[in-house]
C-alpha positions in Angstrom: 21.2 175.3 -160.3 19.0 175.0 -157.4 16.2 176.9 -155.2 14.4 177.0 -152.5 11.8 179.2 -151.4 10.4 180.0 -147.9 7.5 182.7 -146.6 9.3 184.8 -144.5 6.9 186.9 -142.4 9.4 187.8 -139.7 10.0 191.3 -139.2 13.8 191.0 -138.8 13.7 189.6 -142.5 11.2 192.0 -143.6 13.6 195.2 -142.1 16.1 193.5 -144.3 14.2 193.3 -147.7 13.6 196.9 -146.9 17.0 198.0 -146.7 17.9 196.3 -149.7 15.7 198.0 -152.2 12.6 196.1 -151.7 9.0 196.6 -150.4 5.6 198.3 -151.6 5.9 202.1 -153.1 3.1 204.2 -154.3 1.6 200.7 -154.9 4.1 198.8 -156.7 5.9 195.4 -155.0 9.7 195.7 -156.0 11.6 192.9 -154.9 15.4 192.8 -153.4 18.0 191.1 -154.8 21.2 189.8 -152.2 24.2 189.1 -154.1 27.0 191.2 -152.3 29.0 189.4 -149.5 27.9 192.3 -146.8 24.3 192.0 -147.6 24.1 187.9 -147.5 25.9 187.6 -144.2 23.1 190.5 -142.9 20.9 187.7 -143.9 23.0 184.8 -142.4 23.2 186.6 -139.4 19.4 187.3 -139.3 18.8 183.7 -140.0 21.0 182.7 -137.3 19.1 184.8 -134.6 15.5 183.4 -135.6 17.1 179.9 -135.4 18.3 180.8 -132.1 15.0 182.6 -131.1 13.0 179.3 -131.6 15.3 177.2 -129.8 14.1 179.6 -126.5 10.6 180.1 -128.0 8.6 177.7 -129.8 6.5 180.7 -131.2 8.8 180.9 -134.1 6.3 182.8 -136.2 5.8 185.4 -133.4 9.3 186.8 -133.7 8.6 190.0 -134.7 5.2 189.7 -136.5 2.0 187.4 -135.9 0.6 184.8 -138.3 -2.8 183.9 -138.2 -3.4 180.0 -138.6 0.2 178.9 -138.3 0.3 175.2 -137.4 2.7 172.9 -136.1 3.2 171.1 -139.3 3.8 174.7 -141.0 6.5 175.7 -137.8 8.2 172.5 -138.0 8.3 173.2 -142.3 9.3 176.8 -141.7 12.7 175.8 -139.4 13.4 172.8 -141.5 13.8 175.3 -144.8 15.7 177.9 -142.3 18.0 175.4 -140.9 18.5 174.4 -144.9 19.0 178.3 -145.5 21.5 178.4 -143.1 23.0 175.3 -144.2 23.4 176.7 -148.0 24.8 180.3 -146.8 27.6 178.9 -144.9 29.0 176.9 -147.1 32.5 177.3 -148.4 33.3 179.5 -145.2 33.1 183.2 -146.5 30.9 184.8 -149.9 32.9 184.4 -152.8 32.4 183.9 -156.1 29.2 184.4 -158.4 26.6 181.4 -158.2 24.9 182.4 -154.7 22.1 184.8 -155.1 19.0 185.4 -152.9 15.3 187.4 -153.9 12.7 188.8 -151.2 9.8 189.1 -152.7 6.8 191.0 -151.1 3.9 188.5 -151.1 0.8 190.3 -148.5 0.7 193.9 -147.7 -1.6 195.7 -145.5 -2.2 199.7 -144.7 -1.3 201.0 -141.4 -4.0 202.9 -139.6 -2.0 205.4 -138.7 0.6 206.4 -141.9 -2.1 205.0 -144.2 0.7 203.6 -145.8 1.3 200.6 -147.3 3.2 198.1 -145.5 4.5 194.6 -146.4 3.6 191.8 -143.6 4.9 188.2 -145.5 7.7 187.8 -148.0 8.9 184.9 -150.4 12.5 183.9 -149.8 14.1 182.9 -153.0 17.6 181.4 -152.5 19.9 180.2 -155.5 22.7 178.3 -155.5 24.7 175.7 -157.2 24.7 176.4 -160.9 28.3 176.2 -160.6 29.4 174.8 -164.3 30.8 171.3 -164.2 34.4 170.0 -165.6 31.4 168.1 -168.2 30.1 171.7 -169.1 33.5 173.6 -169.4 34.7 171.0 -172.0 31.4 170.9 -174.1 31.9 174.8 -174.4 35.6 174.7 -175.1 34.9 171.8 -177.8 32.4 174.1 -179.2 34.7 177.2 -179.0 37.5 175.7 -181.4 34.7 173.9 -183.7 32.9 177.3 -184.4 36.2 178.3 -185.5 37.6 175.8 -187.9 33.7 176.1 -189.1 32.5 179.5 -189.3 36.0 181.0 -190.5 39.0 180.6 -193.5 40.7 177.4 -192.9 44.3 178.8 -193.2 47.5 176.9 -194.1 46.7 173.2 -195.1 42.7 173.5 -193.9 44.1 173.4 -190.2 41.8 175.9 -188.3 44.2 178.7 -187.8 42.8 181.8 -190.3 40.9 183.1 -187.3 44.0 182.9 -185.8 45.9 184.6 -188.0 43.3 187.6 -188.7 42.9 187.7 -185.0 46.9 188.5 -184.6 46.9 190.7 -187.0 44.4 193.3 -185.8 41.9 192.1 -188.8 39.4 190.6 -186.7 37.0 192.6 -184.1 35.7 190.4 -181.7 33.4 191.2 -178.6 31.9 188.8 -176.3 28.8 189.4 -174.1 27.4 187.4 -171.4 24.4 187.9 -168.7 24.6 188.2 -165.1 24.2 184.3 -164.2 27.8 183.2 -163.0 27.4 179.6 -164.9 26.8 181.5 -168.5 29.9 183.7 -167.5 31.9 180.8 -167.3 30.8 179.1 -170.7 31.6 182.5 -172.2 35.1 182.1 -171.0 35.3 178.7 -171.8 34.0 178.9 -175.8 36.6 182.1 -175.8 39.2 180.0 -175.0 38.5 177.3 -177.3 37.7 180.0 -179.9 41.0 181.9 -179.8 42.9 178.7 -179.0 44.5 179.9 -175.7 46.9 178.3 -173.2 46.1 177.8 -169.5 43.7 176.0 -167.5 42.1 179.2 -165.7 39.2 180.7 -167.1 39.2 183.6 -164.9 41.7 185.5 -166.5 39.6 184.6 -169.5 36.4 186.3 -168.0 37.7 189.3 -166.9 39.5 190.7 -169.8 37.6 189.0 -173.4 33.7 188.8 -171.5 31.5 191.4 -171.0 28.6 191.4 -168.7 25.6 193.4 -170.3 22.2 192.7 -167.9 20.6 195.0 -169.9 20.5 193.3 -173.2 21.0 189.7 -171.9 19.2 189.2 -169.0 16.1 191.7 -168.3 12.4 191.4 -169.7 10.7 193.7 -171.6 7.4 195.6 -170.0 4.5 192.9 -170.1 6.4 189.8 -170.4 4.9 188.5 -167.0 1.5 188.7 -167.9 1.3 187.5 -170.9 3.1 184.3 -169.9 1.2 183.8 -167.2 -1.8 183.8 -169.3 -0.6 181.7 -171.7 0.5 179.3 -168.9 -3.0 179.4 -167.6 -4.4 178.3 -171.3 -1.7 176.0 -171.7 -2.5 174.1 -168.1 -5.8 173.8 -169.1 -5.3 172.5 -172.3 -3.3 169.6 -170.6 -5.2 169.2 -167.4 -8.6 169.3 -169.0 -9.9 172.5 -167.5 -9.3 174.7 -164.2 -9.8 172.4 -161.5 -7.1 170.8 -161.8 -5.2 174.3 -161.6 -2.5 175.3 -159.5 -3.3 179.2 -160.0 -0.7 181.9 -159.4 -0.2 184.1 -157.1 -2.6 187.3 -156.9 -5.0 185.3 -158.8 -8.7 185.4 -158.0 -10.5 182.5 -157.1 -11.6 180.9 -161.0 -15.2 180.8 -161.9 -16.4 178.7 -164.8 -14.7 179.6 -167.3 -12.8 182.6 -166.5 -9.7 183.0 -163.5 -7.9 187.3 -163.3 -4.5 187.8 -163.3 -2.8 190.9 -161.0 0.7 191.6 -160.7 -0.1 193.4 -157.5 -2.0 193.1 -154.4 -3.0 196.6 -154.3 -3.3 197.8 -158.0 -2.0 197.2 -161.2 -3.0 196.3 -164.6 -5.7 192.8 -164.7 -6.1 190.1 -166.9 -9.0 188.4 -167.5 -7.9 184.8 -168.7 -11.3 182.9 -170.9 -10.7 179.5 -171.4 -12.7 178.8 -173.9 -10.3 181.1 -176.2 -7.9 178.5 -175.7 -6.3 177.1 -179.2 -5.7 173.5 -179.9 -2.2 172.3 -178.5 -1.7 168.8 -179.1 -0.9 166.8 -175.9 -0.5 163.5 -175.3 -4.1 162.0 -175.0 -3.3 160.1 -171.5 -2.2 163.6 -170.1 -3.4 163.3 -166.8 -2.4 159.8 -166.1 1.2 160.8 -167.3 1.0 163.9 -164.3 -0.2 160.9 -161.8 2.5 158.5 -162.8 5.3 161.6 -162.4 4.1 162.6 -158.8 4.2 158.7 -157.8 7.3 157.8 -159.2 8.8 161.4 -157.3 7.4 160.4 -154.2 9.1 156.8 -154.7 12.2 158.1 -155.6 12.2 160.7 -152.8 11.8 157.9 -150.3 14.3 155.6 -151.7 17.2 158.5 -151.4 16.0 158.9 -147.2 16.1 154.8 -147.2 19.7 155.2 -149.3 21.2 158.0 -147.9 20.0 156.9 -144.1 19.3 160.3 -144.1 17.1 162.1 -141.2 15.7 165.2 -143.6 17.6 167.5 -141.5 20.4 169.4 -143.4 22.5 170.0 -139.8 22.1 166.3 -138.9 24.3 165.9 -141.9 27.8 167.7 -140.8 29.7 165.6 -144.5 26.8 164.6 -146.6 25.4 168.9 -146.9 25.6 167.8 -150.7 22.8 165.1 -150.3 20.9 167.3 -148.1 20.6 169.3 -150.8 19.8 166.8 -153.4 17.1 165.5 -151.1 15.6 168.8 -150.4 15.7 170.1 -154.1 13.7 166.6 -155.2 11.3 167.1 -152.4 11.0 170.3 -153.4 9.5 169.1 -156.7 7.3 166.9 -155.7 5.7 169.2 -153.3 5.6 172.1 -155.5 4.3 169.6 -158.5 0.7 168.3 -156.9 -1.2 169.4 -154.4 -4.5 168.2 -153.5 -4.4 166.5 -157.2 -4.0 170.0 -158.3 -0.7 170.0 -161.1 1.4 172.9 -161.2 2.6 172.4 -165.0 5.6 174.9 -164.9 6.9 172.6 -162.6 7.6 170.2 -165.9 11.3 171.9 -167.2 12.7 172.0 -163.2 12.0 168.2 -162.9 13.4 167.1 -166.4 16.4 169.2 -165.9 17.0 167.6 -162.5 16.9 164.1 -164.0 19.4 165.3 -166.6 21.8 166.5 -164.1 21.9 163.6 -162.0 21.9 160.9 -164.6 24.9 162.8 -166.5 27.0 163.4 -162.8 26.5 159.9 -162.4 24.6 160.0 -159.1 22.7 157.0 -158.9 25.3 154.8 -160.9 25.8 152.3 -157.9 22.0 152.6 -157.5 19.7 150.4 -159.8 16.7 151.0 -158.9 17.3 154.9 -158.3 18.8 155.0 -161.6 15.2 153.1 -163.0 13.7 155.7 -161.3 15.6 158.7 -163.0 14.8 157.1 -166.2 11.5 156.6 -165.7 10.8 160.1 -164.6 13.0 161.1 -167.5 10.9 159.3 -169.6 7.5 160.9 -168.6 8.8 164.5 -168.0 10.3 164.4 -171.8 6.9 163.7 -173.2 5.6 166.6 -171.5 8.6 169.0 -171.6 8.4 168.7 -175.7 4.6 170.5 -175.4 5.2 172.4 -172.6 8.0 174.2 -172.5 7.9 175.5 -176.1 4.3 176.8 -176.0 4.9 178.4 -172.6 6.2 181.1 -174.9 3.3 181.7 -176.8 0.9 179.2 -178.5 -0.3 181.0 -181.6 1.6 182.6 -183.8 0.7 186.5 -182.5 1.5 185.2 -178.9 4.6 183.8 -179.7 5.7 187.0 -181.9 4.7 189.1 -178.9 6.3 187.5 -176.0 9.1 186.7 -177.7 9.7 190.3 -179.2 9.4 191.8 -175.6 12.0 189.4 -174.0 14.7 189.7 -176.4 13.5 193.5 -177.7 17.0 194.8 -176.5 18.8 191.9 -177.7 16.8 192.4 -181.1 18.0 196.5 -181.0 21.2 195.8 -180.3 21.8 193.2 -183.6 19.8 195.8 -185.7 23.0 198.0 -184.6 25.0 195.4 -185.4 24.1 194.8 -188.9 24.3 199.0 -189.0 27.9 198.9 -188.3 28.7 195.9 -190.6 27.1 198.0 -193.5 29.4 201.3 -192.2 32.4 199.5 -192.1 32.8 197.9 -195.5 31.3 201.8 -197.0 33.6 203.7 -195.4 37.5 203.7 -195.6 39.5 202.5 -193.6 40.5 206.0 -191.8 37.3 207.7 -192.5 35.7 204.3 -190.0 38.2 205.0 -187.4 37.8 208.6 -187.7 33.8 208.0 -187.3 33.8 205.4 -185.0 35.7 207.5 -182.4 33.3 210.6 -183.0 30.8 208.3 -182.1 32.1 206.9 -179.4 32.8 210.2 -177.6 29.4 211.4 -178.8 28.1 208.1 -176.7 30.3 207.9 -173.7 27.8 208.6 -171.0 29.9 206.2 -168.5 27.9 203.3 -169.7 29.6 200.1 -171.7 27.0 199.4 -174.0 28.4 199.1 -177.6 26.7 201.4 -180.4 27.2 201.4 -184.1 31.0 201.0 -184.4 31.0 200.4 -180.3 33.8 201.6 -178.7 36.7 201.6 -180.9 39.0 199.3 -182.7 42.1 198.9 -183.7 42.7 197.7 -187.3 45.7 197.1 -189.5 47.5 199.9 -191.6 47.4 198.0 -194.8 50.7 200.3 -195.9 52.5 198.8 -193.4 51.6 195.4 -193.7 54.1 192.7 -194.6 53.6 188.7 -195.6 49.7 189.4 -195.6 48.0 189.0 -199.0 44.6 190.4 -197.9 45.4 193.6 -195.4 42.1 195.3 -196.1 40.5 191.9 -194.8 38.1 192.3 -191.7 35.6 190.6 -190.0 33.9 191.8 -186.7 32.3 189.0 -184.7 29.5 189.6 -181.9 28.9 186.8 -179.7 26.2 186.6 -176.8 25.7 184.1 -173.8 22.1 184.1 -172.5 19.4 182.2 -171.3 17.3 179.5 -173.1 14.2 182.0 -172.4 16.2 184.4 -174.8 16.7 181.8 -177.3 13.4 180.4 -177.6 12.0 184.2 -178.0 14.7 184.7 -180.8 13.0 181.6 -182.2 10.1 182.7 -182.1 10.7 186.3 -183.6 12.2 184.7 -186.3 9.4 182.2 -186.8 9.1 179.3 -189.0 9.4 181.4 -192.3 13.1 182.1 -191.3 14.1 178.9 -189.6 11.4 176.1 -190.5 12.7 174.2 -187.4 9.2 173.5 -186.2 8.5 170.4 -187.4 11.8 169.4 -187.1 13.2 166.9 -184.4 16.1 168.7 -182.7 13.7 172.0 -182.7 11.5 169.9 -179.9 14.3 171.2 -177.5 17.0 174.0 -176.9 19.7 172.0 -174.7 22.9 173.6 -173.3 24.6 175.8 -175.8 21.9 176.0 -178.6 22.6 178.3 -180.8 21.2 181.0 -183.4 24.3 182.5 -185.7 23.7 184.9 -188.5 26.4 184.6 -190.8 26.8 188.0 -193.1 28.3 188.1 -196.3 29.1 190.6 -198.8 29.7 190.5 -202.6 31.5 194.0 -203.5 30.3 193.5 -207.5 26.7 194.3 -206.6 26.3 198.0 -206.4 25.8 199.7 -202.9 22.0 200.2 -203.1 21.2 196.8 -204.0 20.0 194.0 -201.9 21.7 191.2 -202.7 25.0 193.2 -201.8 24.7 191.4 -198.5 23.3 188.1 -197.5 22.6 185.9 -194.5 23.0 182.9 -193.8 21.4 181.5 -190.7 22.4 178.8 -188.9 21.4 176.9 -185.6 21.6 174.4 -183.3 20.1 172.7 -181.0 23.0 171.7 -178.1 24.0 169.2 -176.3 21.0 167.0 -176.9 21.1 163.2 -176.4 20.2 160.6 -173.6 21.9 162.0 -170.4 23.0 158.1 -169.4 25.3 158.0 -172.1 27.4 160.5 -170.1 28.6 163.9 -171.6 27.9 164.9 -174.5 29.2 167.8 -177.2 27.0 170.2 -178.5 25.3 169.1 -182.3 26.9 171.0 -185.2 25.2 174.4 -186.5 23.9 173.6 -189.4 22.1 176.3 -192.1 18.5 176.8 -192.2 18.1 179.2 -195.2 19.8 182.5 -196.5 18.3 185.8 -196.8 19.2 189.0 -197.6 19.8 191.2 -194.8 17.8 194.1 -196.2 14.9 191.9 -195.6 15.9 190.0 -192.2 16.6 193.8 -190.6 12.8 193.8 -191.0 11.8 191.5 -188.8 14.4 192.0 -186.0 13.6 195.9 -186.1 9.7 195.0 -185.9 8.0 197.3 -183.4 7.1 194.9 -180.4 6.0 192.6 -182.7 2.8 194.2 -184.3 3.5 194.3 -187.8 3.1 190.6 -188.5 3.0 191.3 -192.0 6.9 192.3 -191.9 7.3 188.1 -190.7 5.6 186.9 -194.2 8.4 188.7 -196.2 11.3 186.8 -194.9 9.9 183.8 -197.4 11.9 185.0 -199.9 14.6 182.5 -200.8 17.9 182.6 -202.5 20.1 180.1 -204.4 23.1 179.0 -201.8 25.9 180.0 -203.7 29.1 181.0 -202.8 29.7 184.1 -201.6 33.0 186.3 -201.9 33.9 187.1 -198.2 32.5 186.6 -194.5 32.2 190.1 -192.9 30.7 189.4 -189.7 29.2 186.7 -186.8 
């Protein structure tokens, strides 16, 4: 997936935000979001007519709203990202599909004299694209699809992987899948439901739109105070690495630093400030030659940015390219790196993860095969990024303990609801009859149907098998609900995090250093009907996890590491810490400790 992002302070642009949802209101900047076809061809067409204006007029940043200080080098940047704007918007001929997005975000605001309202004057243009899923990507998730289910369920006839199968035909296995908003982790959905269930066809859209269902909600939106927390810990974390602030790329609506000490605002105009001290910094253990390692990144960027324009006999602009729009792209997105990485020896250290994943993606598409010295390149910057991405990227979630509880519990705290209801319904199903579940499930269900999709407790209903009617089927009363959900690797590293090294112990392992594409964190229920109803060890967990697709992306594409189990628990005592409240009761982490024998238990009731 790539960006780009532009100021935008033309008012035709501005106008537009507005109209979309975005702009200032009693104080607060909310930001629009372009994703239907009507609303990105608005944008297209406004494009279009700046474009147009500053082929008549060279005062490009005078169409429709002055800019103080605007010189030519910043005119000539401003066209070159609108022409590449343009370039990315057109392509394919009409809007269709679901990996195009753009933001507006309202960046400076000022107060009319005569309303003595608020009024945005400059906007960042966020556009998205790519992130379309590769043949590579579809396969890994298929692969994955069918080994979760010769894995996680019975074996069937002769150990061949088809119990799932069979409980799945015969109305004894509830299965939901849920995936967010991004069009790239809608697709892997399809593709591991397709593996998982074993089906015929090479579409996946079918796929999508009848067995995934996309839930923003509880996979893709932040809880309140997620930005400013991470940003302070960013802060910390960059100065931990960089030796101190002034080597700082600070962000926006930042005050100038002093000595020790740089505020945080989420607004311009008002809104709740964080004073970041640096000297409350905790250790984080960094390479010691830190700074050198930032130095030898930016150089080898800017090397390998001027070897694709030598390459590519490329001019830089994305319409001088009418075939080669693809490594106009490439170009821009690299560039786009190393600008955004250094400036004025300043190191912008979120920049780290972008950069790494970009070498990953061109070394596993192959793009600089016929290239040796590109591809020495890629590896080098590979090389260095890795080093860095190992501290960064995992401690930009929290670096003590009570950070990490905290962010992570407001990223994923509908996520962490919605399992808690989960585990409710597994414990409601296997206590009621069969009838008497039905019968409950479909009071509830009408009790909750506000026009909304979210699942509760039983979620919807289900259909299950009569057992009196069953024939050929020694276990009727058999079922097993499975819940699967398709996020985002921030989701997964907060998960991680709430669970904490007393429930995973992954910390000081190797494949914990990184969550690659389709990592994964599966709690594996079990219940033993001898133990009476009221007694823990009536159900148990066991969780499992793994890391991805990790390995060296030369070697081409890889399939995703086995999930292997971490520890059991009860779930008595693992509904603890996913139902902790934001994260404040840190003593409700230390009781997860408890261990249990791994024996075998008597029947899988839920994923």
């Amino acid at each position: 997936k790539q960006k780009m992002k532009v100021k935008v302070p033309q008012e035709p642009l501005l106008k537009l935000m507005k109209r979309c949802g975005g702009g200032c209101f009693n104080g607060k900047l909310k930001q629009a979001k372009l994703k239907k076809p009507d609303d990105l061809q608005d944008l297209l067409d406004t494009i279009r007519s700046i474009l147009k204006a500053s082929g008549e007029s060279h005062d490009v940043f005078n169409h429709g709203t002055s800019v103080d200080g605007a010189s030519d080098d910043e005119e000539k940047e401003f066209l070159h990202k609108m022409k590449l704007a343009k370039t990315v918007l057109e392509r394919g001929g009409k809007f269709t599909g679901i990996n195009r997005k753009v933001q507006l975000k309202p960046l400076k605001v000022k107060i009319c004299e005569d309303s003595g309202y608020a009024e945005v004057v400059e906007a960042l243009m966020i556009i998205k694209h790519g992130g379309i899923l590769t043949s590579c990507g579809k396969r890994q998730s298929e692969e994955l699809g069918s080994k979760f289910r010769k894995q996680m369920y019975p074996q069937g006839k002769d150990g061949e992987g088809d119990g799932l199968l069979r409980l799945h035909s015969t109305y004894r296995h509830d299965l939901k899948i849920y995936s967010s908003d991004e069009g790239r982790v809608q697709v892997s959905a399809a593709a591991f439901a397709k593996g998982l269930l074993d089906l015929e066809g090479n579409s996946l859209v079918p796929i999508m739109a009848s067995l995934v269902n996309k839930d923003q909600q509880i996979l893709d939106a932040f809880g309140k105070g997620v930005d400013e927390a991470m940003q302070e810990v960013k802060i910390k974390l960059q100065c931990a690495i960089t030796g101190g602030l002034g080597k700082l790329i600070l962000p926006k609506f930042a005050s100038e630093p002093t000595e020790n000490t740089v505020t945080l605002s989420q607004s311009p105009m008002r809104g709740k400030k964080v004073v970041v001290d640096i000297n409350d910094t905790p250790n984080v253990m960094v390479p010691k030659n830190s700074i050198q390692i930032l130095e030898d990144i930016n150089t080898s960027m800017r090397e390998f940015c001027d070897l694709l324009t030598e390459t590519l006999n490329f001019s830089g602009d994305p319409e001088d390219q009418e075939g080669e729009s693809q490594d106009a792209l490439d170009y821009e997105r690299w560039r786009a790196h190393h600008l955004s990485f250094c400036k004025r020896g300043r190191y912008n250290i979120s920049e780290i993860s972008d950069i790494y994943d970009s070498c990953k993606y061109d070394m596993i598409n192959g793009k600089m095969e016929s290239n040796e010295r590109g591809l020495d390149l890629l590896k080098k910057i590979y090389g260095l990024t890795k080093s860095m991405a190992e501290v960064v990227v995992p401690n930009e979630y929290g670096i003590t303990e009570e950070e990490r509880l905290n962010i992570g519990s407001r990223i994923c705290s509908e996520l962490l609801k919605k399992l808690g209801r989960d585990f409710s319904a597994m414990r409601q199903q296997s206590q009621l009859e069969i009838q008497q579940f039905l019968e409950e499930e479909e009071r509830e269900r009408k009790e909750n149907s506000d026009g909304s999709e979210e699942e509760e407790g039983g979620g919807g209903g289900t259909h299950r098998l009569a057992a009196e009617f069953a024939e050929d089927i020694k276990t009727p009363e058999r079922h097993v609900r499975t819940r699967i959900y398709f996020t985002s690797e921030s989701h997964i590293h907060a998960l991680h995090n709430v669970l904490a090294k007393d429930v995973l112990n992954l910390n000081d392992a190797e494949e914990a250093k990184e969550f690659d594409y389709l990592s994964s964190i599966v709690f594996r229920v079990f219940e033993n009907p001898e133990e009476p109803l009221n007694s823990p060890m009536r159900w148990t967990v066991d969780i499992l996890f793994s890391p991805g697709c990790v390995g060296e992306p030369w070697k081409g594409c890889l399939p995703a590491k086995d999930v292997k189990c971490i520890t059991r628990t009860t779930l008595e005592e693992l509904e603890k810490v996913i139902t902790a409240n934001k994260g404040a009761d840190l003593e409700r982490r230390s009781s997860i400790k408890k261990m249990l024998a791994m024996g075998d238990s008597p029947r899988t009731v839920g994923l």
